[in-house]
N, C-alpha and C positions, 0 to 999 in steps of 0.2 A: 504494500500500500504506500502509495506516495503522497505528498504534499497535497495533490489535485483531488485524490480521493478522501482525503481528509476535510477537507473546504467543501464538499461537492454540496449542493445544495436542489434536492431534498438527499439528505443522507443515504449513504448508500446502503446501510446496513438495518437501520429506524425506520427509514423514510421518511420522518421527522422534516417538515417544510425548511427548519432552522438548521437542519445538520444534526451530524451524529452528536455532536457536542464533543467534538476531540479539539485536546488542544494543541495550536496548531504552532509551530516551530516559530521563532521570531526571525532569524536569520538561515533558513534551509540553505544549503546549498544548491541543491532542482529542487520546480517546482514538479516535476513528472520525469515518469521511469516509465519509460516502453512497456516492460513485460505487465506490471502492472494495470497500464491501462489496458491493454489486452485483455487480462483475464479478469478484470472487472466490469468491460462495456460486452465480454461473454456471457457474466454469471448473472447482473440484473435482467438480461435477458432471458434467462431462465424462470419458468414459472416456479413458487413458492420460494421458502427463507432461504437466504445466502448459506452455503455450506461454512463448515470452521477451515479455513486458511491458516496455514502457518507455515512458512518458509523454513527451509535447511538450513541457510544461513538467513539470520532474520538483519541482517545493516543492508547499507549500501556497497557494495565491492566497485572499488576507484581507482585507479593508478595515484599511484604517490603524491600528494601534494596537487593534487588534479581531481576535486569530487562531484563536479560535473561528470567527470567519464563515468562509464561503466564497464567492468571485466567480467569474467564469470567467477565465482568462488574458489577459493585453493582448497587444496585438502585437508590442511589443519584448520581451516575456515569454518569447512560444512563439520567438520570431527567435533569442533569446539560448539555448532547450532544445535545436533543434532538429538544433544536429550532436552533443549529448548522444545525441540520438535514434539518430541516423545509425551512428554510432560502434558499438556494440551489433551492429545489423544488418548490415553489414560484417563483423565480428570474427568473428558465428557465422554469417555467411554465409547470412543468410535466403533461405529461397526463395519463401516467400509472404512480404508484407506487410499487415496489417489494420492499417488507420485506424480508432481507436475517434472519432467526431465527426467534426466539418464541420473544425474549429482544426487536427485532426492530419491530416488529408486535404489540407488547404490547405497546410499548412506543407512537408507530403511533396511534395506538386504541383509548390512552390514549386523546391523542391533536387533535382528531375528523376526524384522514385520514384515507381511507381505503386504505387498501394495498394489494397486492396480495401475500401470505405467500410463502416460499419456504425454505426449509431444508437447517440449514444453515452446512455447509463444515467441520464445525470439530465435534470431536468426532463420526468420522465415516462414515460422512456425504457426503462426496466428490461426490461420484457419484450418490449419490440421487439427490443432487444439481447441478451438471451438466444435468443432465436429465431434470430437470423439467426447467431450464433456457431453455435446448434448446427447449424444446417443449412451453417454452413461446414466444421465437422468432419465430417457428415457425406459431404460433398460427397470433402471428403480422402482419406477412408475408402474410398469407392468406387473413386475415381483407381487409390490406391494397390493393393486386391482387383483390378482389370483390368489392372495393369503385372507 
């Protein structure tokens, strides 16, 4: 989640006309990050509540003294998110898991969760990743219509 999704107005998460009520950085470095706007101009298009999100690595990853850029995560990066990750999923007792990318797939692998892969939004990704989201919702959708 970036800057722009934090500001967005009606909330993205509430829907709340005023916003989520998050507070919002005084001096951010971006106000927006690619992949995020990706996967969140995916998921309000999705009928019913936003699923729980949580990144592998949950900052920003920048080249040095540059945090406008964006890199992909290192491995002591995602090593160091990855019971961030855990944590969350546990707590609300997930019962599916989605890996957005190969990094969070890997790292899940790694700490004995199976996840369900899905192509993650950047470098190109966007609409491979919205497709297979929605055809994961929809998939849910059915499950749940035959129980």
């Amino acid at each position: 989640m970036s800057v722009a999704q934090l500001r967005a107005r009606p909330g993205l998460i509430t829907g709340d006309p005023d916003g989520d009520g998050f507070e919002i950085p005084t001096d951010p470095p971006a106000l927006s990050e690619a992949s995020s706007t990706v996967v969140w101009r995916t998921v309000t298009a999705l009928r019913g509540p936003p699923p729980l999100f949580w990144p592998v690595y949950p900052n920003h990853p920048h080249e040095p003294g540059r945090p406008r850029t964006n890199r992909a995560p290192r491995a002591a990066e995602i090593a160091e998110g990855t019971p961030i990750v855990l944590a969350p999923a546990a707590a609300f007792r997930a019962g599916t898991i989605v890996a957005v990318g190969r990094k969070a797939e890997g790292a899940l692998a790694r700490n004995g969760v199976a996840a369900i892969p899905l192509r993650h939004p950047a470098q190109g990704g966007a609409r491979v990743f919205a497709a297979e989201l929605a055809r994961l919702v929809q998939l849910d959708e059915e499950e749940q219509r035959a129980t």
